[in-house]
C-alpha positions as CSV (number, residue, x, y, z in Angstrom):
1,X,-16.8,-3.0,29.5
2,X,-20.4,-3.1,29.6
3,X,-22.9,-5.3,32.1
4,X,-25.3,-7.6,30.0
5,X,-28.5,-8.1,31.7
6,X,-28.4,-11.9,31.4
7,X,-25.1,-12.2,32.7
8,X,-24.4,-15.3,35.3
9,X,-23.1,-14.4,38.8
10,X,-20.7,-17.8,39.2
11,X,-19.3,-19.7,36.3
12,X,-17.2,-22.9,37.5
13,X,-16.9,-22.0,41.0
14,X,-15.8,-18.2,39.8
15,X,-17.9,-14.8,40.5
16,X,-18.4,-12.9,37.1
17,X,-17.2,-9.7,37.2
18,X,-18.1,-8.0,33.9
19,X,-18.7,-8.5,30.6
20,X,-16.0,-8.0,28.3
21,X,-16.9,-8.8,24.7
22,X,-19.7,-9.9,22.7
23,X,-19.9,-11.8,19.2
24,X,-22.4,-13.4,17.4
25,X,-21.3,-16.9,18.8
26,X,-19.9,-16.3,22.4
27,X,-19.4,-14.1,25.1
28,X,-16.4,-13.5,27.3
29,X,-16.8,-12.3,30.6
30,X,-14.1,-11.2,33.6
31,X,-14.3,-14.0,36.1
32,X,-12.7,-14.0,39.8
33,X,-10.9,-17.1,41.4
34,X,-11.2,-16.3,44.7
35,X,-9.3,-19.6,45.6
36,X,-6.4,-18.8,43.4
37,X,-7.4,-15.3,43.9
38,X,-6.6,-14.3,40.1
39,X,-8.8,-13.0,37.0
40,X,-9.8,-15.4,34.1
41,X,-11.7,-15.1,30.8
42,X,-14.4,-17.1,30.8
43,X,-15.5,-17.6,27.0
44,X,-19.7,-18.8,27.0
45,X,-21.0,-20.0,23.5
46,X,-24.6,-18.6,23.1
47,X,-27.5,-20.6,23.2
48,X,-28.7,-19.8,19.9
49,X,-25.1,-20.7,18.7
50,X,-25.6,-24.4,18.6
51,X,-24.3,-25.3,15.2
52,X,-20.8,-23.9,16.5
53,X,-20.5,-26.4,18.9
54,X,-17.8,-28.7,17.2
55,X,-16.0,-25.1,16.2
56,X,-15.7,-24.1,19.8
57,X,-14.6,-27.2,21.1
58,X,-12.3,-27.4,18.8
59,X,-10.7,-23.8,19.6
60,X,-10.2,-25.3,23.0
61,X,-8.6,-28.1,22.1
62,X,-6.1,-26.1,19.8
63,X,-5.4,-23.4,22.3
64,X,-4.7,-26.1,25.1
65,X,-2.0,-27.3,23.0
66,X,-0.2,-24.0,21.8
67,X,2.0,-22.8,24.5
68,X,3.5,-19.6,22.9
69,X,3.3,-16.1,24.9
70,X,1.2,-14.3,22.4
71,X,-1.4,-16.4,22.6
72,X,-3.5,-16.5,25.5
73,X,-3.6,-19.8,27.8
74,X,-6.5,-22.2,27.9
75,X,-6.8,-24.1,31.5
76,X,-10.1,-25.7,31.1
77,X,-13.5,-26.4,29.0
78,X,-17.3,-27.0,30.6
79,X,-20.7,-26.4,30.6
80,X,-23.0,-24.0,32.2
81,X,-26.6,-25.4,31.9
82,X,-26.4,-26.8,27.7
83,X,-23.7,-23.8,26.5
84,X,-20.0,-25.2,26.6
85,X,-17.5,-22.4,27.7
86,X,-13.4,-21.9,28.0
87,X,-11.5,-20.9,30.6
88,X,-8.5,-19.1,29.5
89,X,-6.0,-16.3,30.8
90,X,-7.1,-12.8,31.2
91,X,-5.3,-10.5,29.3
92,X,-5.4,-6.6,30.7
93,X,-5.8,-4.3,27.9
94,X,-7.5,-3.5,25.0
95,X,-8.4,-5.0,21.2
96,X,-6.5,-3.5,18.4
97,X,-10.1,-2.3,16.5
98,X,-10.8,-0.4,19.7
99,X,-7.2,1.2,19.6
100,X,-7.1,2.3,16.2
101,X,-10.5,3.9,16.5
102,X,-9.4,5.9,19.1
103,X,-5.8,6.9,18.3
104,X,-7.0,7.0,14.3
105,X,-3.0,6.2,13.6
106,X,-0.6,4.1,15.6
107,X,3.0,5.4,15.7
108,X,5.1,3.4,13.2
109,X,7.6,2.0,16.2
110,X,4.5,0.9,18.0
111,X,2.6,-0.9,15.1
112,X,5.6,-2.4,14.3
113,X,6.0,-3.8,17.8
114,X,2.2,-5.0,17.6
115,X,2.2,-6.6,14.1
116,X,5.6,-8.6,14.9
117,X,4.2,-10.0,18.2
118,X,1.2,-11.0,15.9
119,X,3.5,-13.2,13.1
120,X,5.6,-14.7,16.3
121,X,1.9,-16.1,17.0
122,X,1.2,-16.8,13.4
123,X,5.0,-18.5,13.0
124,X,5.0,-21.1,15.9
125,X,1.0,-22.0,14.9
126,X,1.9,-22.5,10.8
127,X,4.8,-24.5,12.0
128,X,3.0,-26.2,15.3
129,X,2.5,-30.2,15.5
130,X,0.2,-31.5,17.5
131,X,-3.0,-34.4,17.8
132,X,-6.5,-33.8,17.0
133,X,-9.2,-35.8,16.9
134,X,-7.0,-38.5,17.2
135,X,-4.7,-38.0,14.3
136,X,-1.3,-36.1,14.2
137,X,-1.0,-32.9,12.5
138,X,1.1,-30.0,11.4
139,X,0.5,-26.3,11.2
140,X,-2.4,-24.4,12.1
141,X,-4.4,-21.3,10.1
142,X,-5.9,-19.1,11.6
143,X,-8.1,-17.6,8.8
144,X,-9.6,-14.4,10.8
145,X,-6.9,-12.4,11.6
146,X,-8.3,-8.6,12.1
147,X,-7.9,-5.7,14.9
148,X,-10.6,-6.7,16.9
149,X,-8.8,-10.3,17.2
150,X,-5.4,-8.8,18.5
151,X,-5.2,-8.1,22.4
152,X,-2.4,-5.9,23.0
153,X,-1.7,-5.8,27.1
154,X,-0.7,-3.0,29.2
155,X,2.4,-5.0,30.2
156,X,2.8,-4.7,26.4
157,X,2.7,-8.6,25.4
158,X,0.3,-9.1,22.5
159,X,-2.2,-12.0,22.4
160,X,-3.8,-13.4,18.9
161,X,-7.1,-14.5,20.0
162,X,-10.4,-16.1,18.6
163,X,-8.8,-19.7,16.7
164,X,-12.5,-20.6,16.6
165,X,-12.6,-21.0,12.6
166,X,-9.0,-22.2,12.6
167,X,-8.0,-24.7,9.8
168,X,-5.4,-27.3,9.8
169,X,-3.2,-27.4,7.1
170,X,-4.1,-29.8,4.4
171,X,-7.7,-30.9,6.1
172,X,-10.5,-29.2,7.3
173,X,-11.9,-29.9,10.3
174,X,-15.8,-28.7,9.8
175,X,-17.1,-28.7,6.8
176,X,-18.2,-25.1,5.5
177,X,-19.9,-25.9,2.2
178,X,-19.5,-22.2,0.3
179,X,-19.5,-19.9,3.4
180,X,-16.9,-17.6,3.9
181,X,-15.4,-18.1,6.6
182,X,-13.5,-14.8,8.1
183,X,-13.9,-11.1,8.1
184,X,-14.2,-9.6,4.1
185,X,-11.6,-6.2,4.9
186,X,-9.2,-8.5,6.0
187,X,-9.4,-11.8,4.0
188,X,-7.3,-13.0,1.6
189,X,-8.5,-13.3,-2.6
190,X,-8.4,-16.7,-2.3
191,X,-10.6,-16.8,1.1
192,X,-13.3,-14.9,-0.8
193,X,-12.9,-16.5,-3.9
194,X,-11.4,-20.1,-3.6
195,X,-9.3,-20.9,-7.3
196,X,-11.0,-23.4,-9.3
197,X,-8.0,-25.5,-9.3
198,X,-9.1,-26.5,-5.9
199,X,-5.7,-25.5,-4.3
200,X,-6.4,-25.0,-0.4
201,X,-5.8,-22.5,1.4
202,X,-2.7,-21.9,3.7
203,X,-0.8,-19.8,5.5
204,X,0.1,-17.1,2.9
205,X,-3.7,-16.4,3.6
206,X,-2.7,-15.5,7.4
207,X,0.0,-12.9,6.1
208,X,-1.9,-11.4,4.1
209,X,-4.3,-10.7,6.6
210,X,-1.6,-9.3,8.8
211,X,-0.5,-7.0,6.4
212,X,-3.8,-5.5,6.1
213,X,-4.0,-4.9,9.6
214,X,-0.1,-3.3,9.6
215,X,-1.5,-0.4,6.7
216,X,-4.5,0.0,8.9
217,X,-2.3,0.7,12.1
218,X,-0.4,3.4,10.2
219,X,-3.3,4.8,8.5
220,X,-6.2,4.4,11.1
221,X,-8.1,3.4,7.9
222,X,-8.6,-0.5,5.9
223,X,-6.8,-1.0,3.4
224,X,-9.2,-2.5,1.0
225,X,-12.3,-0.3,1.6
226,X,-15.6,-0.3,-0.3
227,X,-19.1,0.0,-0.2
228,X,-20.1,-3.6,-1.2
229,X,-18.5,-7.2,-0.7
230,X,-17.9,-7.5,-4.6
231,X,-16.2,-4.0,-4.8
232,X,-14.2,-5.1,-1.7
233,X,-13.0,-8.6,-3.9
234,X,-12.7,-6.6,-6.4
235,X,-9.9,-4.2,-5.3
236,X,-8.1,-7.4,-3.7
237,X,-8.3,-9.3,-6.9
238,X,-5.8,-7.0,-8.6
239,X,-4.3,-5.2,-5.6
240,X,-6.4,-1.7,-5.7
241,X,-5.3,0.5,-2.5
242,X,-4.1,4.0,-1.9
243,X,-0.4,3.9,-1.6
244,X,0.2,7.5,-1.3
245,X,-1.7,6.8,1.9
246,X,1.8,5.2,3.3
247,X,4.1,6.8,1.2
248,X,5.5,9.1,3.8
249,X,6.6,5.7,5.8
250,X,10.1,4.1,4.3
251,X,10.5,2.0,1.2
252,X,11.1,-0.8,3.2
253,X,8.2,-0.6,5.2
254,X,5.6,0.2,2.3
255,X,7.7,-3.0,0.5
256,X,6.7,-5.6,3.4
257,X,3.1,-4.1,2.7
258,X,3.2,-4.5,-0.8
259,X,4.4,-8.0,-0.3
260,X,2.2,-9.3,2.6
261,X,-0.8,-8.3,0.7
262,X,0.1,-9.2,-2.8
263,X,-3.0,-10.2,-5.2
264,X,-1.7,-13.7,-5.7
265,X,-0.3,-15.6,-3.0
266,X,2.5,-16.8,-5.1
267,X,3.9,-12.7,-4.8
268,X,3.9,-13.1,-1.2
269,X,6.2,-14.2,1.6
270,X,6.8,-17.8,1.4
271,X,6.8,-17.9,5.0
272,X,5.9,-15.5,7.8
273,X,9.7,-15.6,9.4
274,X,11.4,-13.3,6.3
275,X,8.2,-10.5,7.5
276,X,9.0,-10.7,10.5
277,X,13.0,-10.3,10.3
278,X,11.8,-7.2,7.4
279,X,10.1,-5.5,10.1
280,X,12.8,-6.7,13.1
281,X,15.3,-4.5,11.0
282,X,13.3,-1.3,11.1
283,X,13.4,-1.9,14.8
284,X,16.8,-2.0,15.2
285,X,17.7,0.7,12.5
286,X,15.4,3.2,14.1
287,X,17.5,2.0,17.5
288,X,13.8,1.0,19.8
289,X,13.7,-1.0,22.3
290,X,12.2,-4.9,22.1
291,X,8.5,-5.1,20.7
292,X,6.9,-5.7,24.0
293,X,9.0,-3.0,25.6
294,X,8.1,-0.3,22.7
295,X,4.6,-1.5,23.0
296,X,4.3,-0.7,26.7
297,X,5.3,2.3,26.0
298,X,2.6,3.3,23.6
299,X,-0.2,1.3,26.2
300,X,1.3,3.8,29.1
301,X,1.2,6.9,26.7
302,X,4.7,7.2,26.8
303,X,6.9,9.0,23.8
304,X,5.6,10.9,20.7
305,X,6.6,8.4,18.4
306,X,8.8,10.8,16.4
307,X,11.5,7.9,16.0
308,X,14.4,7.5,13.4
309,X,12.1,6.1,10.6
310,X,14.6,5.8,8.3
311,X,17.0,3.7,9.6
312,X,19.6,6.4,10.4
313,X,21.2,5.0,13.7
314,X,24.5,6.0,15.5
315,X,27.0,4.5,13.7
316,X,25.6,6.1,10.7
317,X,25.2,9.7,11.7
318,X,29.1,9.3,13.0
319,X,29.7,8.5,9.3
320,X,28.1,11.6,8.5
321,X,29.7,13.6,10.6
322,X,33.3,12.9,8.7
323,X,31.6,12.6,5.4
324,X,30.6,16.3,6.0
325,X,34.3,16.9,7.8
326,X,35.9,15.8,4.5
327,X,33.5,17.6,2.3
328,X,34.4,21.4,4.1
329,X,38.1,20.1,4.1
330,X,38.2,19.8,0.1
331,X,36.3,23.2,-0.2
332,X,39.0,24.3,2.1
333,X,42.3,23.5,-0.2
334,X,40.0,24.3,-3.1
335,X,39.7,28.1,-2.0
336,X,42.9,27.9,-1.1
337,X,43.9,26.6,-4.8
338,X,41.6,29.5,-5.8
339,X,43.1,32.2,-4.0
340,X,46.5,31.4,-5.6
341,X,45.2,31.5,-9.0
342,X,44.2,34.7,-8.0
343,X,47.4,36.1,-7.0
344,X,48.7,34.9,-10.4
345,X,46.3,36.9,-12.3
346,X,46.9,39.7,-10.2
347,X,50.7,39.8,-10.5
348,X,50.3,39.4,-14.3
349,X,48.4,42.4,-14.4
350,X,50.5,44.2,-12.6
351,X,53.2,43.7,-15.4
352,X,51.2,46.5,-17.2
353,X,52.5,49.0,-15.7
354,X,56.2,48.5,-16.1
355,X,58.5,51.0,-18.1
356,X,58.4,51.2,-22.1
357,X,62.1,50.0,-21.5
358,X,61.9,47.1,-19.3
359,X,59.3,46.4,-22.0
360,X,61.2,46.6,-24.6
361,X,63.9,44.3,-23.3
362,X,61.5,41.5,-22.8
363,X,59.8,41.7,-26.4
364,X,61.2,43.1,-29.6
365,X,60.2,46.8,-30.9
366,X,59.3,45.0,-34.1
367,X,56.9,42.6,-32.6
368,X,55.0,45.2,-30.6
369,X,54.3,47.3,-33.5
370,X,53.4,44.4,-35.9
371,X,50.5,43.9,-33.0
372,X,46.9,44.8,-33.5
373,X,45.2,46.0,-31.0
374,X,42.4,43.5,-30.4
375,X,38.8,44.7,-31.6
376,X,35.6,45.4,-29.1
377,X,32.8,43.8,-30.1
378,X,29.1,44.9,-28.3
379,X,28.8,41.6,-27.4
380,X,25.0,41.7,-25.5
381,X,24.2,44.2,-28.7
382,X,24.4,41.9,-30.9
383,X,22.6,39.2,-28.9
384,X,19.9,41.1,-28.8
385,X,19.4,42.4,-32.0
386,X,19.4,39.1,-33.3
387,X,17.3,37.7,-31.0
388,X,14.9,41.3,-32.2
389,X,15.5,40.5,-35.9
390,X,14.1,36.9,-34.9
391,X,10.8,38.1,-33.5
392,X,10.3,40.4,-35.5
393,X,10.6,38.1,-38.6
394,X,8.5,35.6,-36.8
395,X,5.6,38.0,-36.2
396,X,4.1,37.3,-40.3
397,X,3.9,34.2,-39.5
398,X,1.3,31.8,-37.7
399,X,2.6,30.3,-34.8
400,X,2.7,26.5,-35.5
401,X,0.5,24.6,-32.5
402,X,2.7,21.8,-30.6
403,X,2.0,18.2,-30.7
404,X,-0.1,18.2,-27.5
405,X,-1.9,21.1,-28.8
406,X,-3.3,19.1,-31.8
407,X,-3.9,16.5,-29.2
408,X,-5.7,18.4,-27.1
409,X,-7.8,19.8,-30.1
410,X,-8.9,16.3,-31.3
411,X,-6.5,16.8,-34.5
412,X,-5.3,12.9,-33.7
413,X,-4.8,12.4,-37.5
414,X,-2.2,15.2,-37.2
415,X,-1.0,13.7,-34.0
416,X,-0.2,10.5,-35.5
417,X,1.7,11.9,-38.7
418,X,3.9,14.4,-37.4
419,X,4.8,11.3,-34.6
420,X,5.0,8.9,-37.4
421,X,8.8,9.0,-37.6
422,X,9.8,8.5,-34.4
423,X,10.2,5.7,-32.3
424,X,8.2,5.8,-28.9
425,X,11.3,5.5,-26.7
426,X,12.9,8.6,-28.1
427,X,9.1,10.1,-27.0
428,X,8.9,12.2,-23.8
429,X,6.0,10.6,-22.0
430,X,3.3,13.0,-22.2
431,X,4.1,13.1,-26.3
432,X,3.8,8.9,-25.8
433,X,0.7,9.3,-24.3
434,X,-0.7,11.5,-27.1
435,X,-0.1,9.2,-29.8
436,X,-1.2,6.0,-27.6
437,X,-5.0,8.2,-27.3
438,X,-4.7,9.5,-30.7
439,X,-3.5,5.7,-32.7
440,X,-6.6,4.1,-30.6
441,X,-9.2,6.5,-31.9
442,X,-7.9,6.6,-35.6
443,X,-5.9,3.1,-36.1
444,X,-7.3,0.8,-33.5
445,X,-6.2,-2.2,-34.6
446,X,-2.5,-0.7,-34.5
447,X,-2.8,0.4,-30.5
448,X,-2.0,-3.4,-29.4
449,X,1.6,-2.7,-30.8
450,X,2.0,0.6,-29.3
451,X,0.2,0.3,-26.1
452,X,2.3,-2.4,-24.6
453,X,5.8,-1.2,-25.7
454,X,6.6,1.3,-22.7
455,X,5.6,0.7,-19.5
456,X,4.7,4.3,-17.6
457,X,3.1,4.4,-14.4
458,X,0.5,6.5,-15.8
459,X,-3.6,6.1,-15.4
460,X,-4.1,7.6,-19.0
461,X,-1.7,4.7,-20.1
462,X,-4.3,2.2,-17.8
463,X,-7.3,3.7,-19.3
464,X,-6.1,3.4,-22.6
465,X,-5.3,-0.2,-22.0
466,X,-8.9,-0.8,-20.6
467,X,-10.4,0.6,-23.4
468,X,-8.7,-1.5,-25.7
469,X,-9.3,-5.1,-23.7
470,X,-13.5,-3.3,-23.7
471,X,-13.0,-3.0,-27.8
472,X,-11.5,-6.4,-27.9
473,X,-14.2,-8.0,-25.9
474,X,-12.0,-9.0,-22.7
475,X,-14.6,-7.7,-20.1
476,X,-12.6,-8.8,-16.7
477,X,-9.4,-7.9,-18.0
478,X,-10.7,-4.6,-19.8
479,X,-12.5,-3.8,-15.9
480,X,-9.8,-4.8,-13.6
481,X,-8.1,-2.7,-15.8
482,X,-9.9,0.3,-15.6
483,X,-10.0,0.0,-11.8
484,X,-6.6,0.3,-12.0
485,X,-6.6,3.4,-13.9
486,X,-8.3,5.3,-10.8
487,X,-5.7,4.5,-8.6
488,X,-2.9,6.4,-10.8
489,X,-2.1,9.4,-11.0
490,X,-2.3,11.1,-14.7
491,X,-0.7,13.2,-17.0
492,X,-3.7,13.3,-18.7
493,X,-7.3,13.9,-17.3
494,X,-9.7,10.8,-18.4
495,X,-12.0,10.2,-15.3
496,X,-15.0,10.5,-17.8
497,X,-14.2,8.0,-20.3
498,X,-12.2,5.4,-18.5
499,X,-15.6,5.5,-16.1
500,X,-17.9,5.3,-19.4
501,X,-15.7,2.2,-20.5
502,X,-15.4,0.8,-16.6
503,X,-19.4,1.0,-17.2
504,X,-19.2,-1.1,-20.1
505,X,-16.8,-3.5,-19.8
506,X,-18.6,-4.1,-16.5
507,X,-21.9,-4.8,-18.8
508,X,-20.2,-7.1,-20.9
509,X,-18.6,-8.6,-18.1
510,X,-22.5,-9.7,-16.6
511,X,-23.8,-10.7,-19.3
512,X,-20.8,-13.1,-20.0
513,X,-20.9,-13.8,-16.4
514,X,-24.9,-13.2,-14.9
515,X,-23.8,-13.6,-11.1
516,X,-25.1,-11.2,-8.1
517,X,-21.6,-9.8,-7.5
518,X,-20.8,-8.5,-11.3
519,X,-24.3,-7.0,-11.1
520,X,-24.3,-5.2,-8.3
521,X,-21.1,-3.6,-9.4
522,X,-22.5,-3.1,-13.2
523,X,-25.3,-1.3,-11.6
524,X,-23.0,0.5,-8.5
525,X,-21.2,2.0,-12.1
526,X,-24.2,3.1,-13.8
527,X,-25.5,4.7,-10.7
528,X,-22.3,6.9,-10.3
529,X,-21.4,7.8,-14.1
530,X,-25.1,8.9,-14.3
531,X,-24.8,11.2,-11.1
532,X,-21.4,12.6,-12.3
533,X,-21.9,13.1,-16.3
534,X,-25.6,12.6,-17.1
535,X,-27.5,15.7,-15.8
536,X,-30.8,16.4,-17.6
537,X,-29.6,19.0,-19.7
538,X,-26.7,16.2,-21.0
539,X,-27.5,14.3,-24.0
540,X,-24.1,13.5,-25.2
541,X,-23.8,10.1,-27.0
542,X,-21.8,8.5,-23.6
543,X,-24.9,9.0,-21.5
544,X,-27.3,7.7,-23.9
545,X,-25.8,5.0,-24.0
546,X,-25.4,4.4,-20.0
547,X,-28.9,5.5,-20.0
548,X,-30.5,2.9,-22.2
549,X,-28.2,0.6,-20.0
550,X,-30.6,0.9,-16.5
C-alpha cells in the first residue's frame, strides 16, 4: 500500500488510512470507523472519470443486492465534493496478480481452492434475480474476470471484486458502441470479436475467463500471451497455448482447462456448476481440506504443497496394498509349481545312471540297439556363418536407400511410387508423413485426398494442411492453420516453410481483408521470417519473395 499525495483525510465521517489500489477510473482507500470502530473500503471514482458515472453507480446497485460470501459487501453510496464513491467491506489480503507475481506458481491444492471460491461467485451472480432500474432481471456477467480482480483473504475467503462493467443477461445496461470492454489476456473470442450473428454474450464468457486465470495460477504465466492485441485474438480464435506447460498436472485437471477455455463457447461448460464439481473432485481425491481452509493455509505459508495430485486417496492405496499382497502370493505358488518341475527333471535324470539290467527290464534289447544316437549340430556355427555368407554376399551390392531417405533427399517422385501400393493406414506415421510432403510437391491436386484421411497429432501434418488451404486460396483457414503447426511437436522439422507459408497466407489474408489487425500481424511475420531466414548473404527464392513483400 502506497500514500497518494491527494489523498482525503475523512471520507463520510471515516479517517482514511491508506491507499490501497489505483485504476484508471477509481480509487480505493482503507478507511477507519471510529464509531463502529472497524475498517472499510472506500471506493472514489476520479474526477477525470466522469463518463463512468452511470457504470459506477450501477456496480453499487448490483453489489448491494448480491449477498454471497465471495463477494465483498456494499453498505452505502455518496459523494465527496462532485466524485460518487462506495462503501463496502474491507477484505485483508492481497489481489491474485500481486500473488502470482510473487510466488510465480501457486500450488495446485491452493489454486484450486482459489479458482472454486471464484465460480461459487460467478454461479450465484449468472443465476441471481434481482431489480434494476426498475425492471426485474436475471443473471449477472461479470465480463472482467482477471488476477488483479480476485481478493484472496488471509482468513482464506476469496472475494470477486470490480462488477463495474458488469452486464445483465439479455440487456445491456450502458451502451459501449465497439469498445471492448474487459482485459484482452483474459477475454473471451467472442468479447474481442462479437459473432456477426449478433448472439450476445453470456456467461460461458465468465468461464472462460476463469479458466485462464486457473493455467495462470499453476504456471505463473497467461495463457494466451503475445506481443500485440491481434496476435493475442489470434491464438484465442483457434485455441493456441502451450499445453506441455500443464502437462505434469492430471488429465482431469488439464481437461477442465481445455474445456473452460475452449475456442467456441459452444465447447465449453454449459454452466459454471459441472467446473466447479470437476475441480471439487480433485479436492476430495487429493484428501484437502475445504477451499477456504486449504487457502488459509497457503495465505499463512503453511505446507509445501506436495499433495496427492492424482487422486490416490486412502481407500485406494489399501487396495493396493492387497493388489500387491496377491500379486507376491501367485509368484509364490508359482516358484513353488516351479521348484516341483524341477525335482521331476532331476529325478528323470537320475534314471541314467541305473544298471544295464534294470535297463534292460524296462525296454527291450532290440529296441535299444535299433536307437540312433541323436546327432550334434553346432548350432551358433551355423548361425553365424549364414549370417557371414549374408554379408559377405551383400557387400557387391549398393545398399538400397529407405523411403525416408529419398524423402529426405528431395527424391519425392520416388517416394510416391514405391508408396503407391499401400494404403496410408498400413503406413507407420513418419512413412505417412513422407508421402503427405512428397504427393503435395509432385501431385497437388491429389493431397486433398491424402491429407485428411489420418488424423496424427503432428505439426508437419499441420503445416502441410496450411500449405494446402495457402495453394487453394483459403487465407484464414490456411493461417490459423499454420499457427497451429507451431504449437506441435514434429516428426519432421518444417519451421522454415510453414513460417514462409504463415507469411503468405497472412498476405493474402490482408488483402482479402485490409483491416489494422491482419496487418500488423502480416507485417509482425515478415519482420521475423526476415530476421530468421533472410541474412544478406541469402538469396533463396523464399526470401525474395518475403522481401518484395515489405
Amino acid at each position: 500500500m502506497t500514500e497518494h499525495k491527494s489523498t482525503p483525510d475523512i471520507i463520510d465521517g471515516m479517517k482514511i488510512i491508506s491507499e490501497i489500489s489505483s485504476g484508471a477510473h477509481a480509487i480505493v482507500y482503507k478507511a477507519w470507523d471510529s464509531l463502529l470502530e472497524t475498517n472499510y473500503a472506500i471506493k472514489v471514482m476520479r474526477p477525470d472519470a466522469e463518463e463512468n458515472a452511470d457504470r459506477f453507480l450501477t456496480e453499487a446497485k448490483v453489489l448491494a443486492q448480491i449477498k454471497h460470501p465471495n463477494v465483498p459487501n456494499v453498505f452505502s453510496f455518496g459523494k465527496i465534493d462532485v466524485s460518487p464513491f462506495i462503501r463496502m467491506e474491507f477484505i485483508d489480503g492481497e489481489d491474485l496478480e500481486s500473488i502470482i507475481q510473487k510466488k510465480q506458481k501457486i500450488p495446485l491444492i491452493a489454486a484450486l481452492s482459489i479458482i472454486i471460491q471464484c465460480a461459487r461467485a460467478l454461479q450465484y451472480a449468472h443465476k441471481f434475480a434481482y431489480e434494476i432500474y426498475g425492471e426485474k432481471r436475471k443473471g449477472i456477467i461479470h465480463r472482467d474476470i482477471k488476477p488483479g480482480n480476485i481478493l484472496v483473504g488471509l482468513d482464506g475467503v476469496v472475494k470477486v471484486i470490480d462488477f463495474g462493467i458488469v452486464k445483465v443477461e439479455n440487456l445491456s445496461i450502458h451502451s459501449t458502441g465497439n469498445a471492448i470492454i474487459g482485459t484482452p489476456y483474459y477475454m473471451s473470442p467472442e468479447q474481442l470479436d462479437p459473432p456477426d450473428n449478433g448472439e450476445p454474450l453470456d456467461h460461458r464468457s465468465d468461464i472462460y475467463s476463469l479458466g485462464c486465470v486457473l493455467f495462470e495460477c499453476l504456471t505463473g504465466e497467461c495463457q494466451f500471451e503475445a506481443d500485440t492485441l491481434s496476435m493475442v485474438y489470434q491464438r484465442k480464435k483457434i485455441s493456441i497455448y502451450s499445453e506441455s506447460k500443464i502437462k505434469e498436472f492430471p488429465k482431469s485437471l488439464r481437461n477442465i482447462v481445455k474445456t473452460a477455455t475452449a475456442a467456441d463457447r459452444v465447447d465449453r461448460y454449459a454452466d459454471i456448476d459441472k467446473m466447479i464439481a470437476e475441480m471439487e473432485i480433485l479436492i476430495k481425491h487429493a484428501n484437502a481440506g475445504k477451499p477456504e481452509e486449504e487457502t488459509k493455509k497457503f495465505m499463512e505459508g503453511k505446507g509445501d504443497g506436495k499433495v496427492d495430485i492424482y487422486g490416490i486417496s486412502r481407500r485406494l492405496i489399501k487396495n493396493w496394498v492387497l493388489i500387491v499382497s496377491l500379486i507376491i502370493a501367485l509368484f509364490a505358488v508359482g516358484f513353488l509349481i516351479y521348484r516341483s518341475e524341477q525335482r521331476k527333471k532331476s529325478n528323470i535324470a537320475d534314471s541314467s545312471s541305473i544298471g544295464e539290467n534294470q535297463v534292460s527290464k524296462q525296454i527291450p534289447k532290440s529296441d535299444i540297439s535299433a536307437e540312433k544316437a541323436p546327432e550334434i549340430v553346432p548350432v551358433q556355427t551355423i548361425k553365424h556363418h549364414t549370417i557371414l555368407k549374408k554379408i559377405t554376399n551383400n557387400l557387391s551390392k549398393p545398399v538400397p536407400l529407405s523411403v525416408f531417405e529419398l524423402f529426405q533427399e528431395g527424391r519425392y517422385s520416388e517416394v510416391v511410387q514405391t508408396l503407391s501400393g499401400k494404403k496410408p493406414s498400413d503406413l507407420s506415421d513418419s512413412l505417412f508423413l513422407a508421402l503427405c510432403g512428397s504427393v503435395i510437391v509432385q501431385n497437388p491436386e491429389k493431397a486433398e485426398e491424402l491429407l485428411f484421411t489420418r488424423s496424427i497429432h503432428d505439426g508437419y501434418l499441420e503445416y502441410l494442411r496450411g500449405r494446402y488451404y495457402c495453394e487453394k486460396g483459403n487465407w484464414e483457414i490456411a493461417r490459423n492453420t499454420l499457427l497451429k503447426a507451431f504449437t506441435i511437436p514434429s516428426i519432421i522439422a518444417c519451421d522454415e516453410p510453414a513460417l514462409y507459408y504463415l507469411v503468405k497466407s497472412s498476405a493474402g489474408l490482408y488483402k482479402e481483408k485490409p483491416n489494422i489487425g491482419n496487418r500488423e500481424f502480416y507485417t509482425g511475420q515478415i519482420k521475423e521470417y526476415i530476421a530468421k531466414y533472410c541474412d544478406k548473404t541469402n538469396e533463396s527464392d523464399h526470401c525474395r519473395f518475403i522481401r518484395n513483400l515489405q
